[in-house]
C-alpha positions in Angstrom: 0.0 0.0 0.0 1.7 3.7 -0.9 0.7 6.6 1.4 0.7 9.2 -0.2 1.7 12.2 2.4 1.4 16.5 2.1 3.8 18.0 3.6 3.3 22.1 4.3 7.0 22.6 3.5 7.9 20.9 0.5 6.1 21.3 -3.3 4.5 18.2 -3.5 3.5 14.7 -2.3 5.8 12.0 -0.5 5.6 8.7 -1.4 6.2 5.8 1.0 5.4 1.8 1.8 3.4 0.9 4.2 2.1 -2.5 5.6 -1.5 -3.0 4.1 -4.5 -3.1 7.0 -6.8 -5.3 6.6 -10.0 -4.5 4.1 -8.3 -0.9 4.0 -8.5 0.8 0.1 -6.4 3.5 1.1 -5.0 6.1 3.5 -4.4 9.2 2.7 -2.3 11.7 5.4 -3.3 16.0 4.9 -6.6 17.1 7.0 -6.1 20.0 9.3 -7.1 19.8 12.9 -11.0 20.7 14.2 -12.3 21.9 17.4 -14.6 21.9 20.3 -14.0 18.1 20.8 -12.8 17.4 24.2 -9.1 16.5 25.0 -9.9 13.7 27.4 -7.9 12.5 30.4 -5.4 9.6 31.3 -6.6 6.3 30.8 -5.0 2.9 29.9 -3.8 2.8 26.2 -5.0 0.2 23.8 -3.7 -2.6 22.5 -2.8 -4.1 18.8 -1.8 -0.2 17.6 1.6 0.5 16.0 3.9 2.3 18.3 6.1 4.8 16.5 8.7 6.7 18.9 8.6 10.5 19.3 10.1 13.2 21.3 12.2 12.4 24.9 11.6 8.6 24.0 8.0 9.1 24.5 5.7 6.3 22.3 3.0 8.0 20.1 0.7 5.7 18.2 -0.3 6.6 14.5 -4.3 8.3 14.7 -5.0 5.5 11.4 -4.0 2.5 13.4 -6.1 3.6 16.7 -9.0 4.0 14.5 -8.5 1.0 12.1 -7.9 -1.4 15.3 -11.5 0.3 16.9 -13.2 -0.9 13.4 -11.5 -3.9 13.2 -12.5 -5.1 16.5 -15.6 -3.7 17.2 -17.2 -3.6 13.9 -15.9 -6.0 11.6 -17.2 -9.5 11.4 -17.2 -10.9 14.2 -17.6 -8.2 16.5 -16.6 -7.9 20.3 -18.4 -5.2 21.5 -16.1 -5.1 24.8 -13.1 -4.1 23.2 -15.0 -0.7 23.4 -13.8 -0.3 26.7 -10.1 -0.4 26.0 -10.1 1.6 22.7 -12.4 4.4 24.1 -11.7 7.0 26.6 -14.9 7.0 29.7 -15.9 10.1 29.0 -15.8 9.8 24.9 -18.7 11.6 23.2 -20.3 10.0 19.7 -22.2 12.9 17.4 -24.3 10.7 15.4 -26.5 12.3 13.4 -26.5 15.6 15.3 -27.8 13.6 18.7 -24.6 13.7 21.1 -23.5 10.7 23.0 -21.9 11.3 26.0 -19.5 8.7 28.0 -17.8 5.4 27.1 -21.0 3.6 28.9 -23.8 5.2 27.0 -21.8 5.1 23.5 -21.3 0.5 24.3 -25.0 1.3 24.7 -25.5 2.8 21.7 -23.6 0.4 19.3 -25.2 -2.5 20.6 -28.6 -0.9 19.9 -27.7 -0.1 16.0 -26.1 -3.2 15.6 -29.2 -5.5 17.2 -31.5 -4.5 13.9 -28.9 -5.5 11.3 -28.0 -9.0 10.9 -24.9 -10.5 9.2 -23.4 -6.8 10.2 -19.8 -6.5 8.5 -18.0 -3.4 8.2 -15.2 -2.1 5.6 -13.0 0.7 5.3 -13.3 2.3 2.3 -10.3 5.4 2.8 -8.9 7.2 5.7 -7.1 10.2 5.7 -5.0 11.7 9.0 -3.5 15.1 9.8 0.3 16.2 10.4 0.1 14.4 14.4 -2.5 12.2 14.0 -4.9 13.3 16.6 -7.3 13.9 13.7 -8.7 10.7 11.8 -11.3 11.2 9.2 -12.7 7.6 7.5 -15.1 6.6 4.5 -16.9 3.6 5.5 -19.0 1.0 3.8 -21.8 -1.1 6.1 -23.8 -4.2 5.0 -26.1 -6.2 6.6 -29.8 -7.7 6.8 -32.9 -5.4 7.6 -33.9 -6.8 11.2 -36.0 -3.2 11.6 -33.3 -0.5 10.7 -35.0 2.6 11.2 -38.0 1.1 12.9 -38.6 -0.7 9.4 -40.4 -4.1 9.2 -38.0 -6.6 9.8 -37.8 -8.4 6.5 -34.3 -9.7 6.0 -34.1 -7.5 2.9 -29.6 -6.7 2.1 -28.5 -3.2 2.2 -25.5 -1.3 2.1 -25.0 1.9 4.0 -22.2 4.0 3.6 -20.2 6.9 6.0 -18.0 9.4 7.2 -16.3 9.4 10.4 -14.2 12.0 12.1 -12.6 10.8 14.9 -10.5 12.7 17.5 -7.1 10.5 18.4 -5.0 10.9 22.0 -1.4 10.5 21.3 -1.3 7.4 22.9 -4.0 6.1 20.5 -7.1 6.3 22.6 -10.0 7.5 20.8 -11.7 10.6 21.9 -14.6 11.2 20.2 -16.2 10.7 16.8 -18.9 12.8 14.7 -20.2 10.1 12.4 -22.9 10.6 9.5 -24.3 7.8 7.3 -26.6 8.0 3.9 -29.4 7.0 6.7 -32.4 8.3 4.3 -31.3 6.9 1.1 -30.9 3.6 3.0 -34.1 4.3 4.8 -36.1 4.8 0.9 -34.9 1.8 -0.3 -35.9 -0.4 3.1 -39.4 0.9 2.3 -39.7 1.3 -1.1 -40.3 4.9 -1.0 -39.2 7.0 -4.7 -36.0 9.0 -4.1 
């Protein structure tokens, strides 16, 4: 896999190798930084990220492989919902949708309840992109699964496909933050019921 990487202080692109991640298309580093996400506090890092060294020997983990381990493991067939605990900070905060989700409790909450009314749930990355420190991961994702009442829709079984963005905020040791997610709910929703576009 080639990452292709903009740096502020050179003309163009960088080119370099990286290991290819499982069901990962591409990854992209160059998004600036956002705000009003909270900063979060010390908790136990996670496990199965890539360690890369950085200033006074201190390890900083890359913001892709924090978030691709969270997808990997929580969302990807077969899921372990648990593994939110050690990838998530306690007080992380989910924007789904515009509705906030506040705590590492509520959000466990949360996922199981989306992922009770799709069956056969499986989970690809489609492209992620980070910025210059990796404390800001952005991802494309693809969802499938069977209709067992998405969006309060009669349970029928019927495949669909649901696609998203992700923005994820990363702690340098590769705890996640917080995410603002957004999914093509209504299209998904017009084609569970048959509705015109």
């Amino acid at each position: 896999m080639i990452v292709i990487a903009y740096d502020p202080d050179e003309s163009g692109p960088r080119h370099r190798a990286i290991a290819p991640h499982r069901r990962v298309a591409a990854v992209v580093q160059g998004i600036g930084d956002a705000s009003g996400l909270p900063t979060g506090s010390a908790h136990d890092s996670p496990a199965g990220c890539c360690d890369r060294e950085g200033l006074n020997g201190m390890t900083k983990r890359s913001g892709i492989d924090a978030v691709h381990n969270f997808f990997a493991r929580v969302w990807q067939a077969p899921q372990d919902y648990d593994a939110i605990d050690e990838l998530v900070v306690e007080d992380f905060v989910l924007i789904s949708g515009g509705k906030r989700i506040e705590s590492r409790a509520l959000f466990k909450e949360w996922v199981r309840s989306f992922s009770a009314v799709i069956d056969n749930l499986d989970f690809e990355v489609v492209e992620s992109f980070e910025n210059h420190d990796g404390s800001r991961v952005a991802s494309v994702f693809c969802l499938t699964g069977n209709n067992n009442g998405v969006f309060g829709t009669a349970p029928d079984n019927a495949p669909f496909q649901m696609s998203g963005t992700a923005v994820w905020a990363v702690r340098e040791d590769g705890m996640l933050l917080s995410n603002r997610v957004e999914r093509n709910a209504f299209e998904v929703y017009q084609q569970l019921t048959g509705r015109p576009g």
